[in-house]
C-alpha positions as CSV (number, residue, x, y, z in Angstrom):
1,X,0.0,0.0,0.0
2,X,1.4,3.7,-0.8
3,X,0.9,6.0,1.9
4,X,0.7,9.7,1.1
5,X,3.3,12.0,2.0
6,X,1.7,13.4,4.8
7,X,0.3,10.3,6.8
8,X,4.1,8.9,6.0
9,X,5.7,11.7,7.6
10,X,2.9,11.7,10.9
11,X,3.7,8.4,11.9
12,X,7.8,8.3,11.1
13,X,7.5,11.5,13.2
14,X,5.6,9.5,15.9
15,X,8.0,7.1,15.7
16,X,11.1,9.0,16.2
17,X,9.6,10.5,19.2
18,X,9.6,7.6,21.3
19,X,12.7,6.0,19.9
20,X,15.9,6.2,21.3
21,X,17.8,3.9,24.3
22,X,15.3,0.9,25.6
23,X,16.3,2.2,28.9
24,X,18.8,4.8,30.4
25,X,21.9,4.2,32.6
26,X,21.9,2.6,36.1
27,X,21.7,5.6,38.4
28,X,24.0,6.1,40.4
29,X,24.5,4.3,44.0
30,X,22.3,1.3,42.6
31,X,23.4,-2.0,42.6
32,X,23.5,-3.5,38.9
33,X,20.1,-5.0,37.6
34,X,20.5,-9.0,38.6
35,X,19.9,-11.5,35.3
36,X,20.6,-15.1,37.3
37,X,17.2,-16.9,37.9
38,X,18.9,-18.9,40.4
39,X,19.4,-15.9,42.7
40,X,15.9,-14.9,42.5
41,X,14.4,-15.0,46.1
42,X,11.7,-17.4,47.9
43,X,8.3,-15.0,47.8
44,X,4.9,-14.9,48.6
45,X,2.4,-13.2,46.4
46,X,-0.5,-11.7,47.3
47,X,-3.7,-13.7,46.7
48,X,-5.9,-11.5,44.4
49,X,-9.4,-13.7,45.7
50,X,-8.3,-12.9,49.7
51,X,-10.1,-9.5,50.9
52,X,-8.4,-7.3,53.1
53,X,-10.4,-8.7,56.0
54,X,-9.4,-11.8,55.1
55,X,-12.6,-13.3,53.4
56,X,-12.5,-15.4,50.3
57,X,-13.9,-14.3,47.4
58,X,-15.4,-17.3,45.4
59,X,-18.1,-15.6,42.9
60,X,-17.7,-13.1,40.3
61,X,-19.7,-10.2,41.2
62,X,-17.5,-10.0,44.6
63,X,-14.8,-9.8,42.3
64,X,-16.4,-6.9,40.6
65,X,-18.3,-5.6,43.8
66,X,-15.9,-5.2,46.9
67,X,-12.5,-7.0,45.5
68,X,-12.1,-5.6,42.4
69,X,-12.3,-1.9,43.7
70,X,-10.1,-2.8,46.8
71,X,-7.0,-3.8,44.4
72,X,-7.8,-1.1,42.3
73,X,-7.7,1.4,45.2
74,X,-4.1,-0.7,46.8
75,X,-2.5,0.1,42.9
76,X,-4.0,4.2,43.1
77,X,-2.6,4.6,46.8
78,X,0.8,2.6,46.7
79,X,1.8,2.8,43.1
80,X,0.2,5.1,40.5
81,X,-1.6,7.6,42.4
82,X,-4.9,8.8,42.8
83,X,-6.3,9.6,39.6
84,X,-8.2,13.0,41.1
85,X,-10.7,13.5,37.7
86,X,-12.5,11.5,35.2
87,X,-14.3,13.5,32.5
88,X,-14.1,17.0,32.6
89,X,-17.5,18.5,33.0
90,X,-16.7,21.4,30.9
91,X,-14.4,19.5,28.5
92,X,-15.5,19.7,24.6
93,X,-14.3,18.3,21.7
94,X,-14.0,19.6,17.4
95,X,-12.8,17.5,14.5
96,X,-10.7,20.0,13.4
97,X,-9.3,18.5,10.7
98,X,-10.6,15.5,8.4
99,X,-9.8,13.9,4.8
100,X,-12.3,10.9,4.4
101,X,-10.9,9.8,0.9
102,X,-7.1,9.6,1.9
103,X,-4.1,7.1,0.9
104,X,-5.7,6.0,-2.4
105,X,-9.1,5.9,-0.8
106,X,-8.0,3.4,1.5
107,X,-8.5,5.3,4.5
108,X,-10.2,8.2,6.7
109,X,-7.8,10.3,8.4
110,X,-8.9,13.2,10.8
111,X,-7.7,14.9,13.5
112,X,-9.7,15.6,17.0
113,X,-9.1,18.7,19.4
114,X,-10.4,18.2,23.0
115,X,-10.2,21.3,24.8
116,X,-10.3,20.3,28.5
117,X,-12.3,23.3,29.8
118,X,-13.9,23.8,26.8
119,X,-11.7,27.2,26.3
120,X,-10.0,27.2,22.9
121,X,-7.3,29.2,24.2
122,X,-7.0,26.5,27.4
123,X,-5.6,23.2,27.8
124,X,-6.1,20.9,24.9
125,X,-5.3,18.1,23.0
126,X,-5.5,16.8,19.9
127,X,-5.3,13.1,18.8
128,X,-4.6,11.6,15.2
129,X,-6.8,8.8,14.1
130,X,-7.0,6.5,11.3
131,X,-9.2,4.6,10.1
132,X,-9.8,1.8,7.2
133,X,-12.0,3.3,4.5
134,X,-14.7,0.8,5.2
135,X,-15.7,2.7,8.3
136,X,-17.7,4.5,6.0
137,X,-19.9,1.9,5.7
138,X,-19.6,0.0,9.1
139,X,-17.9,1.3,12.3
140,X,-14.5,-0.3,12.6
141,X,-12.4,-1.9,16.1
142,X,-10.1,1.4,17.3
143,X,-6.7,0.8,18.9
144,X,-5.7,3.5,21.7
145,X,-2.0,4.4,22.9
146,X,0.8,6.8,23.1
147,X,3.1,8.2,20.8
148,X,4.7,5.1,19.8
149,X,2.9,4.3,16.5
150,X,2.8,1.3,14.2
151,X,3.2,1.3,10.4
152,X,-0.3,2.3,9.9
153,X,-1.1,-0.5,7.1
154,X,-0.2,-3.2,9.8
155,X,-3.4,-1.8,11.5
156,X,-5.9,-0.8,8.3
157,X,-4.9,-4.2,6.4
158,X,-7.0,-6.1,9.2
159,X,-9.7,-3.9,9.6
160,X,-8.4,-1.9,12.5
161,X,-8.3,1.8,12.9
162,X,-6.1,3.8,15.5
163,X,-5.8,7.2,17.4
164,X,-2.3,8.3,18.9
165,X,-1.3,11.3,20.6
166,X,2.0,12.8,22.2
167,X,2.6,12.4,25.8
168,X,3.6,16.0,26.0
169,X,0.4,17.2,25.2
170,X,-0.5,15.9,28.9
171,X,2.7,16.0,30.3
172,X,6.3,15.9,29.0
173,X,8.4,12.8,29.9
174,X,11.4,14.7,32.0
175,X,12.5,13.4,35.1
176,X,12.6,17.3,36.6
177,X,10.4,20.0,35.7
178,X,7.4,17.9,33.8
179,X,5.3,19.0,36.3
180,X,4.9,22.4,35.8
181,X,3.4,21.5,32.4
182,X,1.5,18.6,33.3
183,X,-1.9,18.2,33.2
184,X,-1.5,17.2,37.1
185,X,-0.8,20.7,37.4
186,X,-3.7,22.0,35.9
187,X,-6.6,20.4,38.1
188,X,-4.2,20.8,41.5
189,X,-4.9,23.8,43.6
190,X,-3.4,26.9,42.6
191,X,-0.6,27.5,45.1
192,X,0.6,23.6,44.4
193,X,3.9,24.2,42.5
194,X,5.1,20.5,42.8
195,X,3.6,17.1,43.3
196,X,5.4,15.9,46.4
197,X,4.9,17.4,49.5
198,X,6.8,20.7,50.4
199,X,5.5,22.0,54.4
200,X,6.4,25.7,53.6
201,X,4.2,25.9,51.1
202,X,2.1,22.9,49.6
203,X,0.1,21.5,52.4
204,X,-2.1,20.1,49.6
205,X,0.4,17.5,48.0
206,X,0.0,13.6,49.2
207,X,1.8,10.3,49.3
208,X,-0.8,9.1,46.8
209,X,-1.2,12.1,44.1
210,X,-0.9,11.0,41.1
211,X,2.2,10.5,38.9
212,X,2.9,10.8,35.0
213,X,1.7,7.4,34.3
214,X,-1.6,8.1,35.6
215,X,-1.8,11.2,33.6
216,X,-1.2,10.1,30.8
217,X,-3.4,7.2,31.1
218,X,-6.0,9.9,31.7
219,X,-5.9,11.0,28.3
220,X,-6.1,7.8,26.9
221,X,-9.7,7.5,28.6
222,X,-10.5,10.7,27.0
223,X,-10.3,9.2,23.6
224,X,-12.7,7.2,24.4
225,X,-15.1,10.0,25.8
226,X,-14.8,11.3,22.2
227,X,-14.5,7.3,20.5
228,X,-17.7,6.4,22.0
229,X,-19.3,8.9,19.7
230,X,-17.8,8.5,16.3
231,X,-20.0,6.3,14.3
232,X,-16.8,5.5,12.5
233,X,-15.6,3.7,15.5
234,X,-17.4,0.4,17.0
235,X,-17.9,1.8,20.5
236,X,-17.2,-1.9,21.9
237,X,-14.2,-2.7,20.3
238,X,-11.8,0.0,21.7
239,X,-8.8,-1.1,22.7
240,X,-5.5,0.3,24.3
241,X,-2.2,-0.7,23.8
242,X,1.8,0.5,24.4
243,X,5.3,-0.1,24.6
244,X,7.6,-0.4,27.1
245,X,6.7,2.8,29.6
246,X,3.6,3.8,27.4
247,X,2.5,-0.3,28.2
248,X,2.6,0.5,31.5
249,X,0.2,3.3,31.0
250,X,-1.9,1.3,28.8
251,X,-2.0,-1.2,31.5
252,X,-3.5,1.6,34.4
253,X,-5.6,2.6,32.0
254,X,-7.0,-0.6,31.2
255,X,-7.4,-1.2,35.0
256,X,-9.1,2.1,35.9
257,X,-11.6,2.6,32.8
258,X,-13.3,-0.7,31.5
259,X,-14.4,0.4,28.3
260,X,-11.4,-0.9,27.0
261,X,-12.8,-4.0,25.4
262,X,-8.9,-5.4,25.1
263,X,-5.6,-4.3,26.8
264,X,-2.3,-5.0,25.0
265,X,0.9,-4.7,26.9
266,X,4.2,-4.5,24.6
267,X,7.2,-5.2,27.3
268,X,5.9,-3.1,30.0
269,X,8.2,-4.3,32.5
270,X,8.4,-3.5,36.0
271,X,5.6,-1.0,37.0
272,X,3.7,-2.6,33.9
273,X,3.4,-6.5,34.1
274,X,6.3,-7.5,36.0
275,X,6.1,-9.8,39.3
276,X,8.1,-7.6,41.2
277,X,8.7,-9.5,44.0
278,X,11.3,-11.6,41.8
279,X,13.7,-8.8,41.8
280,X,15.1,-9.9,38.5
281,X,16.2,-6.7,35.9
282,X,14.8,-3.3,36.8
283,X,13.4,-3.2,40.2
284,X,11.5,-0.8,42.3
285,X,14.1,1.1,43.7
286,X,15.5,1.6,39.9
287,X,13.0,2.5,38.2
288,X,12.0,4.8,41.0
289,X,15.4,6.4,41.2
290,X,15.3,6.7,37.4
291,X,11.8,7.7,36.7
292,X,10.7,9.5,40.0
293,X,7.9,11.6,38.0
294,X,6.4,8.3,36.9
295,X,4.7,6.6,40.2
296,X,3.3,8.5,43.5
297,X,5.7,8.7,46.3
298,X,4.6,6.2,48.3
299,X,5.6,3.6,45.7
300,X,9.1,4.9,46.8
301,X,8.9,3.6,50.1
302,X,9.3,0.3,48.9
303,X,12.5,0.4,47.0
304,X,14.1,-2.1,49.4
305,X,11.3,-3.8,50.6
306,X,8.8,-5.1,47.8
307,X,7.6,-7.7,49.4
308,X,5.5,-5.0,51.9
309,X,3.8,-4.3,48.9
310,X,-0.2,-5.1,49.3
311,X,0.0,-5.9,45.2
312,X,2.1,-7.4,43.0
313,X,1.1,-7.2,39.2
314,X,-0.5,-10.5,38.3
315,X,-2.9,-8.7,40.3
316,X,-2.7,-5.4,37.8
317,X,-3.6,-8.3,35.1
318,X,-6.7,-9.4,37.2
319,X,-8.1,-5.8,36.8
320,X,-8.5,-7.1,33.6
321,X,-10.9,-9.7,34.1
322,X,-13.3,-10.6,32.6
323,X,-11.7,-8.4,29.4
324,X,-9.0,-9.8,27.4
325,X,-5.4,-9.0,27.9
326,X,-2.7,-10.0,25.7
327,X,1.1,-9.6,27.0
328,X,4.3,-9.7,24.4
329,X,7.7,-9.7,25.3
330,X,11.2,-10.4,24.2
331,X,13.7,-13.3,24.9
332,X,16.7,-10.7,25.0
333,X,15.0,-7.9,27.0
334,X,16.2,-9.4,30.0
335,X,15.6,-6.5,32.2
336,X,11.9,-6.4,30.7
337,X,11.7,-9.7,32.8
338,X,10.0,-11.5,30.5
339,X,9.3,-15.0,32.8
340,X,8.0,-12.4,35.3
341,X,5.4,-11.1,32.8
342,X,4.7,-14.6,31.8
343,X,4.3,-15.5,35.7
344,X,1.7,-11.9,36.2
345,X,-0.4,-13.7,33.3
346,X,-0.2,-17.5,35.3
347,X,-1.3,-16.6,38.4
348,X,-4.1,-13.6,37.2
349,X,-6.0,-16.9,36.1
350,X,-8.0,-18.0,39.2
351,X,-9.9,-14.6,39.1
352,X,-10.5,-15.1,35.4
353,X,-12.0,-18.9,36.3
354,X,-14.7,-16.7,38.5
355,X,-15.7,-15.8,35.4
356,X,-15.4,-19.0,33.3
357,X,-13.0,-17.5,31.1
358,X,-9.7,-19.6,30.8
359,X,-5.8,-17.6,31.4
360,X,-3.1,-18.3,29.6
361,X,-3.7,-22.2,30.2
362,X,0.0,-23.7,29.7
363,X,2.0,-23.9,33.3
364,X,5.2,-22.6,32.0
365,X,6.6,-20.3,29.7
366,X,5.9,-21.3,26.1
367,X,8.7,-21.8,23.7
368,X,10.1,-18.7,21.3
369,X,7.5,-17.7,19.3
370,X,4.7,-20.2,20.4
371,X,1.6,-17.7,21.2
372,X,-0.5,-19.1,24.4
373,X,-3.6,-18.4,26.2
374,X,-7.2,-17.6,25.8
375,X,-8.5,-14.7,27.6
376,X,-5.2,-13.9,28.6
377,X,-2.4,-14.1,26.0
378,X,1.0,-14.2,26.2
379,X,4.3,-14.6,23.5
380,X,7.9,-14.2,23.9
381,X,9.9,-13.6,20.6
382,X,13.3,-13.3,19.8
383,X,14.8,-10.1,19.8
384,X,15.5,-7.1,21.9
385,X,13.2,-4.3,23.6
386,X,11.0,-3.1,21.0
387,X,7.3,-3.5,19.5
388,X,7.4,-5.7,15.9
389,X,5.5,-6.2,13.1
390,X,5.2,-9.7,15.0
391,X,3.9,-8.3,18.4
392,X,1.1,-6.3,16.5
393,X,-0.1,-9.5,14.5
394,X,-0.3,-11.7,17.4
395,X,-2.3,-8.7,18.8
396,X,-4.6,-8.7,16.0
397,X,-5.1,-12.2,15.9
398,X,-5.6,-12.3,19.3
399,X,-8.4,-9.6,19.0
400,X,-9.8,-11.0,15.5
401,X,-10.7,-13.7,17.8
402,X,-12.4,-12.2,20.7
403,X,-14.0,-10.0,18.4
404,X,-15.0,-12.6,16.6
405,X,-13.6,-11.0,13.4
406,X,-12.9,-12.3,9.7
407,X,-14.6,-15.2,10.2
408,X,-15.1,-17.2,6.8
C-alpha cells in the first residue's frame, strides 16, 4: 500500500519521538540490575481472591463488587496515584481537521481537538486517528495508545483503525520539571507548584497524588469519551495498547476505565506486568530512582522492601478480568523480565475462572515464538526491547478472535 506524503511523515515522526535507548543508565549508587534466575528469592504473592479482611472471594460479582475496587484502590494509593478527575464536565471536543478519501481511498484520516475546559485558548489536546476506509460503511475496532505508533497498514490491512497522541500534550516525559506543564498541574490547587509534599508551602500534595503514568493514562480515557461517539468507530471494540513505559500506562488505563474491550501490553516491565517480588532486571528502587515523575511517592517507600507491597502485578492483570489482555515480550530484554510477565499472566487466572474464562492455560513459559492463552495471552519472541510487526499480529489475531472478526 502507498501511503501519502503526509500520513508517512505523521507516523515516522511518531516514531522518532519515542525512539531512542530501551532504557537509560543505572543511576547512580544502585546495585546492577540481577539476570541469574537462580538468585531470585523465595516470595509470597498476594492472593488477588483474599479480601483485606481476610474473606475469600469465590463468585464473580464479589470480584467486581468489593475485590475488584479494593485492588484497584491498593494500585492508586501505593503505586500510581490517585487519579483525582474522570471526564471534565466542561471539557469539549472539534474534529478539526478531516480527509475521508485519503491514501488512495484506502482510508479516513482526521484529527480531533479536545479542549479540557472547553476554552479554545485552554488546555487541549489533539489526537490523530485512522481509520480503514470501510468505516464509511460499518464502524470499525479502534486501537488507543501513546506516541509510539505502528506502520499504519499493519493496523488498516485487518480492519483496525487507530488514534495516537504525544505524551507532552499531557505531560512531557522529564524526570525534573514535567510538572509544571503537566496536566497534574492544571486540576491541583493553585498555590501547588510540585507534586510531592513541600510543608512551607504545599500542604495540599499527598503520598498518593498522582504521577505521570496516571496522567497520561487519563488522556487515553479521554479518547474514548470522544470514541464512543464517532460512528466510524465500534464503541465496543476499543482497545488500548503500548510499549515499554507507554505499556505501562496502557496497562493503568485498562485497569481504571473498563471500556477498554482489550488491553495489550508490549514489554511493559516492571511497573507494567512485572512480578516484582522476583527482583530480577529493573526493580523498584531503579526505576524509582530513574523515573521518579512516573509513580506517587509512596511507591518509593518500597524500593528495598517489595515484598511489603499489598500488590504485586498478576494482580494489575486481574483488573483485567473478565476483558482480554494480551502480553508480548522479548527473549533478549532481560531487564523487561519477560518470565516475570509470563508468571503476572499465570497466576491472574484464578480470578479469570470466576468468570469462566480460561488464562493463559499452559504452566510454563511457552517456547520462542509459540503464542499461548485464551482470555489472557501471552508470547515471547526473539529479539530485543522493541514492539514488531510480530507483536502487532499476534495482537490482531488475538483480538480477531475475541471479536469474533474475519470469520469465513
Amino acid at each position: 500500500m502507498k501511503l501519502s506524503l503526509r500520513i508517512e511523515i505523521v507516523f515516522c515522526l511518531l516514531m522518532i519521538l519515542s525512539s531512542g535507548p530501551a532504557f537509560s543508565a543505572n543511576p547512580p549508587g544502585m546495585p546492577p540490575p540481577q539476570y541469574d534466575e537462580a538468585k531470585v528469592p523465595l516470595y509470597t504473592l498476594p492472593d488477588p481472591l483474599v479480601m483485606l479482611n481476610g474473606d475469600k472471594v469465590t463468585d464473580a460479582n464479589t470480584w467486581m463488587q468489593k475485590r475488584r475496587p479494593e485492588i484497584l484502590n491498593l494500585f492508586a494509593t501505593n503505586v500510581y496515584g490517585r487519579t483525582v478527575i474522570g471526564r471534565p464536565d466542561a471539557m469539549t471536543w472539534e474534529i478539526t481537521a478531516q480527509n475521508r478519501s485519503d491514501i488512495n481511498n484506502t482510508a479516513i484520516t482526521k484529527t480531533v481537538t479536545f479542549y479540557f475546559t472547553g476554552k479554545k485558548d485552554g488546555r487541549k489536546m489533539d489526537v490523530n486517528f485512522i481509520l480503514p476506509s470501510s468505516a464509511s460503511k460499518k464502524p470499525v475496532p479502534l486501537i488507543t495508545i501513546v506516541e509510539w505508533a505502528p506502520k499504519p497498514e499493519w493496523l488498516l490491512n485487518r480492519g483496525y483503525g487507530l488514534a495516537t497522541f504525544s505524551a507532552a500534550q499531557i505531560e512531557p516525559d522529564i524526570k525534573t520539571g514535567s510538572y509544571e506543564k503537566s496536566i497534574r498541574k492544571f486540576f491541583a490547587a493553585p498555590d501547588q507548584n510540585q507534586p510531592l509534599p513541600d510543608l512551607s508551602s504545599v500542604a495540599q500534595a499527598k503520598e498518593d497524588e498522582w504521577g505521570a503514568i496516571g496522567a497520561w493514562a487519563w488522556g487515553l480515557s479521554r479518547i474514548v469519551d470522544y470514541a464512543v461517539t464517532d460512528p466510524d468507530i465500534d464503541a465496543k471494540k476499543i482497545c488500548v495498547a503500548g510499549f515499554s513505559r507507554f505499556g505501562k500506562v496502557a496497562m493503568w488505563a485498562g485497569a481504571q476505565d473498563q471500556r477498554f474491550a482489550i488491553v495489550f501490553s508490549g514489554e511493559s516491565g516492571t511497573g507494567g506486568v512485572v512480578i516484582v517480588r522476583r527482583g530480577f532486571g529493573e526493580t523498584v528502587k531503579i526505576i524509582n530512582a530513574k523515573f521518579p515523575h512516573w509513580f506517587c511517592r509512596n511507591f518509593k517507600n518500597f524500593g528495598d522492601r517489595v515484598n511489603d507491597l499489598p500488590v504485586d502485578w498478576h494482580m494489575l492483570v486481574a483488573l483485567m478480568a473478565p476483558r482480554p489482555v494480551y502480553i508480548a515480550t522479548a527473549d533478549q530484554d532481560l531487564f523487561g523480565d519477560p518470565r516475570g510477565s509470563f508468571l503476572s499472566a499465570k497466576f491472574a487466572q484464578p480470578v479469570y475462572q470466576l468468570f469462566g474464562k480460561k488464562g493463559v492455560i499452559v504452566d510454563d513459559m511457552p517456547p520462542l515464538e509459540t503464542p499461548v492463552g485464551d482470555t489472557i495471552g501471552y508470547h515471547i519472541r526473539k529479539g530485543t526491547h522493541g514492539l514488531t510487526e510480530y507483536d502487532w499480529t499476534q495482537f490482531l489475531n488475538f483480538s480477531d478472535r475475541h471479536f469474533a472478526l474475519n470469520k469465513k
